[in-house]
VEXZA-221003 format. One record per residue: residue number from 1; residue in one letter; x, y, z of N, C-alpha, C, O in turn. Coordinates in pm, whole numbers, m for minus. Example, Ala and Ser with C-alpha at 12.3 -4.5 7.8 and 13.67 -1.06 7.14 Angstrom:
<recs>
(rec 1; "A"; (1319; m569; 780); (1230; m450; 780); (1320; m330; 780); (1424; m332; 846))
(rec 2; "S"; (1285; m225; 708); (1367; m106; 714); (1290; 3; 787); (1341; 114; 804))
</recs>
This chain:
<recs>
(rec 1; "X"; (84; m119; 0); (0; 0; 0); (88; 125; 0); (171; 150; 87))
(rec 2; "X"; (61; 200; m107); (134; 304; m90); (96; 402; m12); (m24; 428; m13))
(rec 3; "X"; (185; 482; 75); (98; 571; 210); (153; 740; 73); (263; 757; 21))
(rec 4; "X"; (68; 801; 62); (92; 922; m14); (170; 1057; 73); (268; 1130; 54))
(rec 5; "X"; (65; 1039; 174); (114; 1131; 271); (224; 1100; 360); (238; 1189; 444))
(rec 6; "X"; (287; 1030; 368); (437; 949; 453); (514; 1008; 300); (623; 1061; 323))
(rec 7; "X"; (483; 1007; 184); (571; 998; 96); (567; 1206; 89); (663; 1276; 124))
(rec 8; "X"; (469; 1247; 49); (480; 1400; 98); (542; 1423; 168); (642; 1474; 117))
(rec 9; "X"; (551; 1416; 310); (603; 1435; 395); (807; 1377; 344); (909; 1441; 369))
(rec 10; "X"; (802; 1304; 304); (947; 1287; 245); (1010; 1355; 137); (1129; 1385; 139))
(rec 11; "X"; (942; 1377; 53); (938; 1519; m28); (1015; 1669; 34); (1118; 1726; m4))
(rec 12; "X"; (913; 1706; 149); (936; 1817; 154); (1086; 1823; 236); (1166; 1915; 222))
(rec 13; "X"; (1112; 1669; 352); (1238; 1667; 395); (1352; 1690; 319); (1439; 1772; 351))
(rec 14; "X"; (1354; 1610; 202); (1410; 1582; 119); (1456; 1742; 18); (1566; 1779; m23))
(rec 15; "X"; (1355; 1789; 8); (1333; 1945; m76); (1434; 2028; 48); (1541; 2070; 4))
(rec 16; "X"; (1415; 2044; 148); (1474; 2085; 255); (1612; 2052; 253); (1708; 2126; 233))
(rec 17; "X"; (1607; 1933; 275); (1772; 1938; 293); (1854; 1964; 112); (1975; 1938; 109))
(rec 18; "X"; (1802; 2004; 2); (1851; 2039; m117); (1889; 2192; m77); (1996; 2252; m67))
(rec 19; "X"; (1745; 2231; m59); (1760; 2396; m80); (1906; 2450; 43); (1986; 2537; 7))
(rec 20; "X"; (1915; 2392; 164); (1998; 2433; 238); (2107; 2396; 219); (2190; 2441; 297))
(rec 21; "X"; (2156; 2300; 111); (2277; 2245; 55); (2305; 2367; m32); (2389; 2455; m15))
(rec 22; "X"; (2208; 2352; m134); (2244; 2464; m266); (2251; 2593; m202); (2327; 2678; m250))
(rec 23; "X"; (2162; 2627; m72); (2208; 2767; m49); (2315; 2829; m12); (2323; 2951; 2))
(rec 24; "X"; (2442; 2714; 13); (2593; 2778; 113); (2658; 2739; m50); (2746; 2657; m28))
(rec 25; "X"; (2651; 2759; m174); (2653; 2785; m331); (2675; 2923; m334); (2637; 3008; m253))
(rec 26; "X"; (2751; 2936; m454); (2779; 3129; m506); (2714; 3088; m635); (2691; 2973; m674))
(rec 27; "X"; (2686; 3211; m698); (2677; 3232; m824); (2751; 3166; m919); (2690; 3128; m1019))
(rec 28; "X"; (2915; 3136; m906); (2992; 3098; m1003); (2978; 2964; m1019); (3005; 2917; m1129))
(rec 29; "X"; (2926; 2860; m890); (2889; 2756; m856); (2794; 2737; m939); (2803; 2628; m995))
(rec 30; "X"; (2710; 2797; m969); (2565; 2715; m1010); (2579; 2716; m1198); (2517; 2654; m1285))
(rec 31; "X"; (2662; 2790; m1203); (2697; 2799; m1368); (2807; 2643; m1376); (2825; 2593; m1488))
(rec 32; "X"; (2854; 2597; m1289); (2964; 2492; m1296); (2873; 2365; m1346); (2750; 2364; m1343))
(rec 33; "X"; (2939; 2281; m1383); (2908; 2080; m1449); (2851; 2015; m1330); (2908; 1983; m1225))
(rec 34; "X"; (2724; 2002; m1367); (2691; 1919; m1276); (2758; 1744; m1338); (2844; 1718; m1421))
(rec 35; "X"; (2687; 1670; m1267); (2718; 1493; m1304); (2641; 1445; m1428); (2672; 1351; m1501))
(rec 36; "X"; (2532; 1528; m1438); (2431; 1514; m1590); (2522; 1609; m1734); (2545; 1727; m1764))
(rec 37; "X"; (2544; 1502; m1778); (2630; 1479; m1928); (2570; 1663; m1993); (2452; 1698; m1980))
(rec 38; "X"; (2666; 1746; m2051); (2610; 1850; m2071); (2486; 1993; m2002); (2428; 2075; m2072))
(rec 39; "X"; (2477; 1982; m1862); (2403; 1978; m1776); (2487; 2059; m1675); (2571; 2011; m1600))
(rec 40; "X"; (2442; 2223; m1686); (2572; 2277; m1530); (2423; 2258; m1437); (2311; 2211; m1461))
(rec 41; "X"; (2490; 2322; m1320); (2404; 2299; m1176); (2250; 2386; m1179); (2151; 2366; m1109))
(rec 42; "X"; (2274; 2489; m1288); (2184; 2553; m1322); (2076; 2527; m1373); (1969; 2583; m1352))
(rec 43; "X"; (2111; 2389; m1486); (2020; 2356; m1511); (1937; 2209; m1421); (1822; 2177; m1451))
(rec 44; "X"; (1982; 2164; m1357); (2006; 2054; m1272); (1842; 2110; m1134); (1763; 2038; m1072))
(rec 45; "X"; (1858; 2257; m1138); (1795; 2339; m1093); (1627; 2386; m1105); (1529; 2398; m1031))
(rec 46; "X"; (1674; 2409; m1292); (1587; 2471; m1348); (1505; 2355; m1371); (1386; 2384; m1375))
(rec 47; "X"; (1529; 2238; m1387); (1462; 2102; m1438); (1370; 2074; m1289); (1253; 2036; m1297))
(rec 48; "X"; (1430; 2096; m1165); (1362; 2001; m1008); (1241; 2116; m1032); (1126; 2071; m1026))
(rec 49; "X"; (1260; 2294; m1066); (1125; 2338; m1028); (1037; 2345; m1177); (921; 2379; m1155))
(rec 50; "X"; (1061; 2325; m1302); (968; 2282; m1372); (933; 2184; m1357); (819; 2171; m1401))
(rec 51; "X"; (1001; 2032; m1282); (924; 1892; m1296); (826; 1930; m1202); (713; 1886; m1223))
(rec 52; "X"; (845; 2008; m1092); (715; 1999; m976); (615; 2071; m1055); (504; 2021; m1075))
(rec 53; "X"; (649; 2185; m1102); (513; 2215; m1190); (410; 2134; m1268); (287; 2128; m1261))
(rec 54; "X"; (538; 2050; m1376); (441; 1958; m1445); (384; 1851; m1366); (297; 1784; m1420))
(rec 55; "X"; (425; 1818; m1225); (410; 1740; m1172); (219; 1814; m1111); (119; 1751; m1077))
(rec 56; "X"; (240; 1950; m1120); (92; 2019; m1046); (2; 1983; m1165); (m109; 1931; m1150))
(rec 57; "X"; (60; 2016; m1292); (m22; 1992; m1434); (m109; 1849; m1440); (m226; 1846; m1480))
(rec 58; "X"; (m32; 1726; m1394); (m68; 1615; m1371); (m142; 1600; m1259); (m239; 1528; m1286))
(rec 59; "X"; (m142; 1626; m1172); (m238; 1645; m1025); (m391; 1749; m1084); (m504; 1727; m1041))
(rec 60; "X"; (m370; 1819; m1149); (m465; 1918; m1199); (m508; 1874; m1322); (m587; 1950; m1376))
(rec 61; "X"; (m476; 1760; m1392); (m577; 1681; m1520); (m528; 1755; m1650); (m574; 1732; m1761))
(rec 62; "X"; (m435; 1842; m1625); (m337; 1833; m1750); (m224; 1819; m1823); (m120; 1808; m1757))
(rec 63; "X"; (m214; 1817; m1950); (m82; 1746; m1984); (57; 1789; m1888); (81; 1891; m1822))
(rec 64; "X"; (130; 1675; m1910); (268; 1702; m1766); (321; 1854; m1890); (291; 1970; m1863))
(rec 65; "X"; (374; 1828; m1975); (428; 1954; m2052); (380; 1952; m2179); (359; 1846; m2237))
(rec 66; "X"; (358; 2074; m2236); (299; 2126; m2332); (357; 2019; m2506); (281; 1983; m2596))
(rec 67; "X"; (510; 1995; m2497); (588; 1917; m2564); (722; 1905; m2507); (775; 1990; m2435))
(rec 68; "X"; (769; 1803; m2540); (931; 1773; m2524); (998; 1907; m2541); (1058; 1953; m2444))
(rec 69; "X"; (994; 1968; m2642); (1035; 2119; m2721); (1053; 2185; m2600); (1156; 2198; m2534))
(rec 70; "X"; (907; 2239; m2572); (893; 2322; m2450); (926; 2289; m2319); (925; 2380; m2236))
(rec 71; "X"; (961; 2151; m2277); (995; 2136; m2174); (1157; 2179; m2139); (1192; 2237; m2036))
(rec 72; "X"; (1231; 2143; m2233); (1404; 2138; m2296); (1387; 2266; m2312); (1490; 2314; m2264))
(rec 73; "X"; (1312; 2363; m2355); (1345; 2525; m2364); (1309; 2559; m2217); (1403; 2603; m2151))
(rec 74; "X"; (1206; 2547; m2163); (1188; 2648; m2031); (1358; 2564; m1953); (1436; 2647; m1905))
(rec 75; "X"; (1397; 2438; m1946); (1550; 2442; m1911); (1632; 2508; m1912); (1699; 2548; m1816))
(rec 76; "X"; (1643; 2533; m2038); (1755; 2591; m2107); (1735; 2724; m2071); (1844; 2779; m2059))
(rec 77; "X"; (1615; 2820; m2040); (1571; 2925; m2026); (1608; 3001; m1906); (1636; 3120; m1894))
(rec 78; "X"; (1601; 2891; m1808); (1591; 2892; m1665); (1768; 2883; m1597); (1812; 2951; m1504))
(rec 79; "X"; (1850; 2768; m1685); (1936; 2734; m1597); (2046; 2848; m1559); (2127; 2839; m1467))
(rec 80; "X"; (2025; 3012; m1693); (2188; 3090; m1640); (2114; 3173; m1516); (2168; 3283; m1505))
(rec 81; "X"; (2017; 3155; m1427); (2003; 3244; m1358); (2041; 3231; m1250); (2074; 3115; m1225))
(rec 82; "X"; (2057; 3337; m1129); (2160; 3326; m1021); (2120; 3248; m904); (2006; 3202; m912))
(rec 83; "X"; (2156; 3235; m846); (2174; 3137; m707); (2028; 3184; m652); (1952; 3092; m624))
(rec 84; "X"; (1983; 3312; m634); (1881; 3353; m562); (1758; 3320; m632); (1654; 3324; m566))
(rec 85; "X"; (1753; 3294; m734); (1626; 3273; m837); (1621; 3171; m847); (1511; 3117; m853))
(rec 86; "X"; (1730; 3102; m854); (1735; 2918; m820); (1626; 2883; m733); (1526; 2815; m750))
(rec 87; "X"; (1675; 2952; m630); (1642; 2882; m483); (1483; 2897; m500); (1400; 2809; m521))
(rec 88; "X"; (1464; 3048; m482); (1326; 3096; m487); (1215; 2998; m582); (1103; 2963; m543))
(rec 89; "X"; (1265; 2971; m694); (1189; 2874; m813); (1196; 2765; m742); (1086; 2711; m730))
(rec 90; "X"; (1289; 2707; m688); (1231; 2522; m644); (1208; 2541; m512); (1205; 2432; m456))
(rec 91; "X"; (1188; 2648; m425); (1123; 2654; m296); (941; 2687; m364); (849; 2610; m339))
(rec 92; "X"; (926; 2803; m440); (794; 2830; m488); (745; 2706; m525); (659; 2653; m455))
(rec 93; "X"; (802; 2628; m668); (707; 2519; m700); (731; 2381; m624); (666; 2278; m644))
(rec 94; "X"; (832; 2395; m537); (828; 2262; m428); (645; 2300; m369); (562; 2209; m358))
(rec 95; "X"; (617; 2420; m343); (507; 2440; m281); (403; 2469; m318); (302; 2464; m247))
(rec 96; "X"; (406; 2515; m474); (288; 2435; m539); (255; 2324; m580); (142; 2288; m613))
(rec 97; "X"; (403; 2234; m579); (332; 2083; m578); (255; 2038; m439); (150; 1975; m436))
(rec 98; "X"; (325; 2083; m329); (225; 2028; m211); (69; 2087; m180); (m25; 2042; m114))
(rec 99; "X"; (86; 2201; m254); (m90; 2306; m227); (m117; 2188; m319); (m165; 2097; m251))
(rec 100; "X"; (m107; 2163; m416); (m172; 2098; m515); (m248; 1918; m464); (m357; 1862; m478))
(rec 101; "X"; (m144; 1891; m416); (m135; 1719; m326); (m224; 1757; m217); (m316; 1681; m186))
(rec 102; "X"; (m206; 1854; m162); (m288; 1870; m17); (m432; 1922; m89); (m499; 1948; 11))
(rec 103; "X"; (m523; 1953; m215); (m608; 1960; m303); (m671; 1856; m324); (m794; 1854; m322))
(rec 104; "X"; (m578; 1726; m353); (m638; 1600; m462); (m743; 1524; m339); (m716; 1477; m228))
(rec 105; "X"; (m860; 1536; m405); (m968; 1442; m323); (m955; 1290; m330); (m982; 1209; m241))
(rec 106; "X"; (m880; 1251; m525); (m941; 1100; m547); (m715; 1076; m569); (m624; 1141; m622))
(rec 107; "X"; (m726; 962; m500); (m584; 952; m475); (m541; 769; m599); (m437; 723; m647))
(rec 108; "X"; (m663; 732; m601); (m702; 596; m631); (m648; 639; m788); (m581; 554; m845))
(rec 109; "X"; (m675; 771; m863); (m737; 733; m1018); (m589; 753; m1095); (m486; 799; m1047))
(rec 110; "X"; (m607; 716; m1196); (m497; 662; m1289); (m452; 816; m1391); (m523; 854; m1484))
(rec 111; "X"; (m356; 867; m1361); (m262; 1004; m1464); (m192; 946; m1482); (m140; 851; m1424))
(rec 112; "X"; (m171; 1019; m1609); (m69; 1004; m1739); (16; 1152; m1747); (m13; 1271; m1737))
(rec 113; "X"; (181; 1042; m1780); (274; 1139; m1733); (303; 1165; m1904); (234; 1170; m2006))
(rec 114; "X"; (467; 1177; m1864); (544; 1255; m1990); (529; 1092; m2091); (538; 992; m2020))
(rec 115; "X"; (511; 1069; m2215); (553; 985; m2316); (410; 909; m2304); (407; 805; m2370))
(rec 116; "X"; (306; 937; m2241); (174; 850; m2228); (196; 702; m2091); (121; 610; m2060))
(rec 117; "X"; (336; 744; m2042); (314; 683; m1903); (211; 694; m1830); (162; 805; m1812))
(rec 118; "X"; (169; 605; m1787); (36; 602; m1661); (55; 558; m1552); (150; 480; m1558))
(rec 119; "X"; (2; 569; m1423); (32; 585; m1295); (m79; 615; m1226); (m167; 699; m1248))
(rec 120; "X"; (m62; 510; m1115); (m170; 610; m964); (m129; 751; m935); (m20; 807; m937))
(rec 121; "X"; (m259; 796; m908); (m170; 946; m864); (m105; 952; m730); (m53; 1053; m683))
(rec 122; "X"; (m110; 820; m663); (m95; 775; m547); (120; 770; m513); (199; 787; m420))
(rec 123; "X"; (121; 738; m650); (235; 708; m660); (340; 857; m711); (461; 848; m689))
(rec 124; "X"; (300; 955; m762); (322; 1061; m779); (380; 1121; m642); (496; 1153; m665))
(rec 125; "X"; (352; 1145; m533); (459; 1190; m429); (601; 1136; m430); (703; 1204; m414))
(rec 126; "X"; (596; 987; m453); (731; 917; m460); (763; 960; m619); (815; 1070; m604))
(rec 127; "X"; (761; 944; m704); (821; 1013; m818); (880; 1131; m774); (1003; 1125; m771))
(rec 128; "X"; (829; 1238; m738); (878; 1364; m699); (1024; 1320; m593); (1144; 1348; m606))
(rec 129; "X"; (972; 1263; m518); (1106; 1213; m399); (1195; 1195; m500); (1300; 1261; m499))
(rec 130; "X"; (1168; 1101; m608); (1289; 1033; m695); (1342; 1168; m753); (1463; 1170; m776))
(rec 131; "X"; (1296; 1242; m771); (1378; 1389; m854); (1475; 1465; m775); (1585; 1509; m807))
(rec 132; "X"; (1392; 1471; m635); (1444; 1559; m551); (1608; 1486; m512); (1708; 1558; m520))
(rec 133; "X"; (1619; 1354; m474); (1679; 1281; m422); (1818; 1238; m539); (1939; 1248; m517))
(rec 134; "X"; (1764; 1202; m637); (1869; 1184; m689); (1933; 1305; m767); (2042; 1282; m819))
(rec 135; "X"; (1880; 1429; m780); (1930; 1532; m874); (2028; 1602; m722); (2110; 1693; m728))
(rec 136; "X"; (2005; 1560; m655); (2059; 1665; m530); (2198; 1605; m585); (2279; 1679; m640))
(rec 137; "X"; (2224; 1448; m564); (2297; 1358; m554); (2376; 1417; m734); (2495; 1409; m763))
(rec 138; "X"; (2278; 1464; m812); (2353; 1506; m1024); (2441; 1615; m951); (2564; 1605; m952))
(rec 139; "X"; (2375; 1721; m886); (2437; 1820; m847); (2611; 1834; m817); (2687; 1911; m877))
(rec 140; "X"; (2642; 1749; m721); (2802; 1735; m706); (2827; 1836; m564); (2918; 1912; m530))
(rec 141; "X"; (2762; 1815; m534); (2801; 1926; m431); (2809; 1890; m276); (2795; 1973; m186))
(rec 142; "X"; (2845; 1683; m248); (2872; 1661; m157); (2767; 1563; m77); (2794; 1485; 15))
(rec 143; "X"; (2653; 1586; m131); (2595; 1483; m111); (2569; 1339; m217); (2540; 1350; m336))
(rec 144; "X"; (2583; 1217; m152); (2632; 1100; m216); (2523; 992; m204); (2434; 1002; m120))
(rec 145; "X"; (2536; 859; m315); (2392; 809; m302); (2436; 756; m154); (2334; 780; m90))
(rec 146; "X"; (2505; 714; m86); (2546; 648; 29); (2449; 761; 174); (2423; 727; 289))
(rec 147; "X"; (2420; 889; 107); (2402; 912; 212); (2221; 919; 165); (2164; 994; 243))
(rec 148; "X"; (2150; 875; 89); (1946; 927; 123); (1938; 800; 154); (1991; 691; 132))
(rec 149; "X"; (1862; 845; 206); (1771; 763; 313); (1757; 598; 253); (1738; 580; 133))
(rec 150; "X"; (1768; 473; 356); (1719; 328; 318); (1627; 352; 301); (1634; 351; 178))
(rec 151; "X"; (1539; 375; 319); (1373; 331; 274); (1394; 374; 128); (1396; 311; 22))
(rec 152; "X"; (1408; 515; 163); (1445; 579; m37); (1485; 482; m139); (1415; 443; m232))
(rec 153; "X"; (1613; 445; m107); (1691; 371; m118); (1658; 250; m249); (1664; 234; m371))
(rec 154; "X"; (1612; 169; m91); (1548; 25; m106); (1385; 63; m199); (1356; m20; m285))
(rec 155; "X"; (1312; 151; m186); (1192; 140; m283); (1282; 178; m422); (1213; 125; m509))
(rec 156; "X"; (1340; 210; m457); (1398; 321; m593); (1450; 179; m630); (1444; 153; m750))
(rec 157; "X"; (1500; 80; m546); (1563; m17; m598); (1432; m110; m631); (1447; m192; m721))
(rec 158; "X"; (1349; m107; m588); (1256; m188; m640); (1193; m155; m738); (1147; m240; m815))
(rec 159; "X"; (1182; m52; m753); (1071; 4; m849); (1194; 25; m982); (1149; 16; m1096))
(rec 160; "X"; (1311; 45; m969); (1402; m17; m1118); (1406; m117; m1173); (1391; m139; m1293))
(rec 161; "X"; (1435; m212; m1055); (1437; m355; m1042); (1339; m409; m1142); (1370; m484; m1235))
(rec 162; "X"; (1158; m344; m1104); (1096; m413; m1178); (1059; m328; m1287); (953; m349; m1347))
(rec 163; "X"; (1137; m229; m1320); (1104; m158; m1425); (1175; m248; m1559); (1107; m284; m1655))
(rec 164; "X"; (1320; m277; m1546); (1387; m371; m1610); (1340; m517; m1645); (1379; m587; m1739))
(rec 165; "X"; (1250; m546; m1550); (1168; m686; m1547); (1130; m674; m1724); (1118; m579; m1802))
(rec 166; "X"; (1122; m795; m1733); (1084; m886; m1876); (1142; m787; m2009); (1103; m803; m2125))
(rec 167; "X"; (1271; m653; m1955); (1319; m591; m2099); (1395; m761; m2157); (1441; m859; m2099))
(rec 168; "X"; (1367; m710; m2338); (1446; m853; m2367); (1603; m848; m2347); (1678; m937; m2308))
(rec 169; "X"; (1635; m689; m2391); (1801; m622; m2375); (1864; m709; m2265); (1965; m772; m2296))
(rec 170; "X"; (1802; m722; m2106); (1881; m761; m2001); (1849; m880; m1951); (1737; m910; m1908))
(rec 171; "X"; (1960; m961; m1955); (1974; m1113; m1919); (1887; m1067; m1809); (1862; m961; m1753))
(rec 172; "X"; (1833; m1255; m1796); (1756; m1288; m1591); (1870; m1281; m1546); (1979; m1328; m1581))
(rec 173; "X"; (1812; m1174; m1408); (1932; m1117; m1321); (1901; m1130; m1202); (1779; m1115; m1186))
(rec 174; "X"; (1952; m1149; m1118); (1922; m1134; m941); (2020; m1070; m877); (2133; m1118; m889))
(rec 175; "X"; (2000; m935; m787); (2024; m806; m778); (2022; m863; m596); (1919; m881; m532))
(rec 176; "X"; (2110; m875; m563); (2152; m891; m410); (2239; m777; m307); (2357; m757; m335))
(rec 177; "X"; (2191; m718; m214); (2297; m624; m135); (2354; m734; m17); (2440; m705; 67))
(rec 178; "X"; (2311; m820; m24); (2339; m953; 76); (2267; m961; 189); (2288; m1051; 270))
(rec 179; "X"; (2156; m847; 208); (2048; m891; 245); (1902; m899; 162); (1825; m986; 203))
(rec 180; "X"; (1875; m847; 91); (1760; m832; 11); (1753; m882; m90); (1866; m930; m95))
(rec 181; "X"; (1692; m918; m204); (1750; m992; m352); (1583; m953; m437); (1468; m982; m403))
(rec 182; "X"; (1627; m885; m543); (1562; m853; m676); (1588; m907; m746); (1702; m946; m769))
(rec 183; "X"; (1448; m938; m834); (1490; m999; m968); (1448; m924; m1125); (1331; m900; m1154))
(rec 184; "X"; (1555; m895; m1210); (1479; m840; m1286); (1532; m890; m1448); (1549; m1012; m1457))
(rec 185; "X"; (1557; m819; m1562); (1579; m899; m1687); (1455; m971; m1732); (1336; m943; m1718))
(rec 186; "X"; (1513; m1069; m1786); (1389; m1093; m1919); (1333; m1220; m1828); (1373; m1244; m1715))
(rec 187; "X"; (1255; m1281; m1885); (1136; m1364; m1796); (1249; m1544; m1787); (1290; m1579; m1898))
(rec 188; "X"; (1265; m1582; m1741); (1355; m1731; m1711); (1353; m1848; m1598); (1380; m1789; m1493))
(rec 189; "X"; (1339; m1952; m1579); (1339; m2020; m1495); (1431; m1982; m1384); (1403; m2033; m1276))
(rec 190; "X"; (1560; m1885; m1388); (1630; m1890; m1315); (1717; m1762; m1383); (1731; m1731; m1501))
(rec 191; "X"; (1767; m1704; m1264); (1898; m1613; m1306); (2022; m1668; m1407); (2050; m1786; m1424))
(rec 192; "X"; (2078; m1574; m1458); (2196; m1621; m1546); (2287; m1558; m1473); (2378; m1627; m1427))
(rec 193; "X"; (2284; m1429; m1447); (2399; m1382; m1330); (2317; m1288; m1222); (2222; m1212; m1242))
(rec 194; "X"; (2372; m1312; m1127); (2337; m1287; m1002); (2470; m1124; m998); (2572; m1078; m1050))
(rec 195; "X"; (2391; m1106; m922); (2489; m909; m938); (2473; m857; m789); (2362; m831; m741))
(rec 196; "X"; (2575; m845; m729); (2596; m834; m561); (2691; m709; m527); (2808; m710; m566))
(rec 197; "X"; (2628; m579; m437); (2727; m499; m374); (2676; m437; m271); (2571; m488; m232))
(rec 198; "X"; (2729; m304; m184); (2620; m244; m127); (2470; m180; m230); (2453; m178; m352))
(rec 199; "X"; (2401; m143; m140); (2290; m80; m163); (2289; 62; m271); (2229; 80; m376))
(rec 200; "X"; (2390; 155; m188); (2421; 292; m278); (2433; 207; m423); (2342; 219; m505))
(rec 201; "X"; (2529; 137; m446); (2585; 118; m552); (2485; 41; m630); (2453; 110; m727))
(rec 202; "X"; (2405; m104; m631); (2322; m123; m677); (2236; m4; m714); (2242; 24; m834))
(rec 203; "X"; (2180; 50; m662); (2064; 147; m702); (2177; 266; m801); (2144; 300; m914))
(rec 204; "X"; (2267; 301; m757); (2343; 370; m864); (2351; 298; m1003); (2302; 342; m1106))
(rec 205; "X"; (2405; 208; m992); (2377; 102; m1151); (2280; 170; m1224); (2290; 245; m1321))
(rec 206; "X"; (2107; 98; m1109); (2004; 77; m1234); (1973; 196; m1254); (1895; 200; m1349))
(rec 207; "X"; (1999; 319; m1203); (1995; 457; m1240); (2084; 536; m1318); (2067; 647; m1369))
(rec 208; "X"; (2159; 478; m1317); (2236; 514; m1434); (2373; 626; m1384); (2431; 704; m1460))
(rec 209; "X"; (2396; 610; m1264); (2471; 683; m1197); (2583; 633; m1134); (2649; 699; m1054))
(rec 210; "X"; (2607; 531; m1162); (2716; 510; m1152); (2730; 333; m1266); (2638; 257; m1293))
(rec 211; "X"; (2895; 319; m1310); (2907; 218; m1351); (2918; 78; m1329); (2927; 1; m1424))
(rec 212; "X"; (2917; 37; m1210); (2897; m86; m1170); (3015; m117; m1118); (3020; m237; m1092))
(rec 213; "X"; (3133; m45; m1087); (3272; m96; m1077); (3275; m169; m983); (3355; m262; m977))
(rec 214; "X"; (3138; m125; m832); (3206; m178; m748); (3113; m295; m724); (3063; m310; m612))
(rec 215; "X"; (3087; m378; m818); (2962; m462; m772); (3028; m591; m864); (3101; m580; m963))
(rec 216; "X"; (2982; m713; m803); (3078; m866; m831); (2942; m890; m939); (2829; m843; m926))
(rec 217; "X"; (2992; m977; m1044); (2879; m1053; m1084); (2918; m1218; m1135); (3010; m1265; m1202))
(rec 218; "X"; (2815; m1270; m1077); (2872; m1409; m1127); (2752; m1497; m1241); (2630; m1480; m1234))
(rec 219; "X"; (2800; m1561; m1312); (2753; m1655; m1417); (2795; m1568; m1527); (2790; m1614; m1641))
(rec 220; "X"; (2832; m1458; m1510); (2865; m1359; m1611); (2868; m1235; m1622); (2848; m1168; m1520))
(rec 221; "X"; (2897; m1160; m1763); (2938; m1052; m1681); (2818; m912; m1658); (2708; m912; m1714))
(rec 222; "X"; (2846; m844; m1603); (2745; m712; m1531); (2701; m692; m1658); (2768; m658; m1756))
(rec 223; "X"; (2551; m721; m1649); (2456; m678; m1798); (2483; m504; m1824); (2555; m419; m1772))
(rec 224; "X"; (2400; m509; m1916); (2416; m341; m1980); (2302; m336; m1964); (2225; m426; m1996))
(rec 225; "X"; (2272; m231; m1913); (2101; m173; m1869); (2093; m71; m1996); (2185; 3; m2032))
(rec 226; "X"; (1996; m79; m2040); (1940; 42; m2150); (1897; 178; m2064); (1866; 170; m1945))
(rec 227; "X"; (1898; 299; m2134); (1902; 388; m2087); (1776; 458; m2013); (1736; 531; m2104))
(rec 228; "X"; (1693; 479; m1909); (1559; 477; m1862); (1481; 626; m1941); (1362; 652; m1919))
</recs>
């Protein structure tokens, strides 16, 4: 059962401890490379407070963004501005996504995101977590996947886990931190390689954030995940 409001409530922690990271940032900082390929901190920025918007668009029964086009321009639009307009933009629409959540009467019914994805809207607070959480982590600025939260963690790993489920691209896999074990890849009587490390690092893999260096695999070698 997904609890919506436990996951709000992680949101805004989560939003919190960003904005007070990015705020001890200068100006010259936020123009710098973030960890996203072509991507300074600016834009890393400009992307967390347009996704909450489109994220209100979707809570409010309309399209998440107008087009791909327009989503990649208000980015690009947004990212040379200074540290103070940063902040102000993903503190403002951090808080119109929650006016918006603290709005929704029917939590049960089924929205459609970016590409004709569909979803509970139930599940929409944790999406948002996933932005907040791992872009802090694109950012570079000291916080590491080692440090959000296990629960975070461990759901992000599940919900990859079975996102990868039955692609044909990735061998049957079983995804172990040596306590927990996922299974994901294509449909099989049994794993072909089994893939074992800490937690940070697994979930870095299937996210695409890190390369797998530090993770063993046996029956063969560390599949190639397609790009999410």
């Amino acid at each position: 059962m997904i609890d919506h409001a436990h996951d709000l409530a992680s949101v805004r922690d989560a939003t919190e401890r960003l904005l007070t990271a990015v705020g001890k940032l200068d100006n010259a900082s936020v123009t710098e490379s973030s960890r996203l390929p072509g991507w300074t901190r600016g834009h890393v920025l400009a992307h967390l407070a347009r996704n909450a918007d489109a994220l209100v668009n979707v809570l409010e029964g309309r399209p998440m963004y107008v087009s791909g086009e327009a989503r990649d321009a208000d980015i690009e639009r947004d990212a040379p501005r200074p540290l103070d307009a940063q902040l102000t933009d993903v503190r403002e629409s951090a808080a119109r996504f929650q006016d918006a959540s603290a709005a929704l009467a029917d939590w049960s019914r089924t929205v459609e995101l970016r590409g004709g994805v569909t979803d509970s809207a139930s599940r929409l607070p944790f999406r948002r977590w996933v932005e907040v959480e791992l872009h802090h982590v694109d950012l570079d600025i000291g916080y590491e996947l080692e440090d959000l939260p296990a629960e975070f963690t461990e759901r992000e790993t599940d919900f990859l886990a079975a996102r990868f489920a039955g692609h044909p691209d990735v061998p049957p896999t079983r995804l172990t931190d040596g306590t927990r074990a996922w299974s994901t890849g294509r449909e099989a009587a049994g794993p072909e390689v089994t893939v074992t490390g800490p937690p940070a690092d697994l979930l870095g893999w299937l996210a695409g954030r890190r390369e797998g260096t530090a993770l063993s695999a046996e029956g063969g070698p560390l599949p190639s995940l397609p790009p999410l």
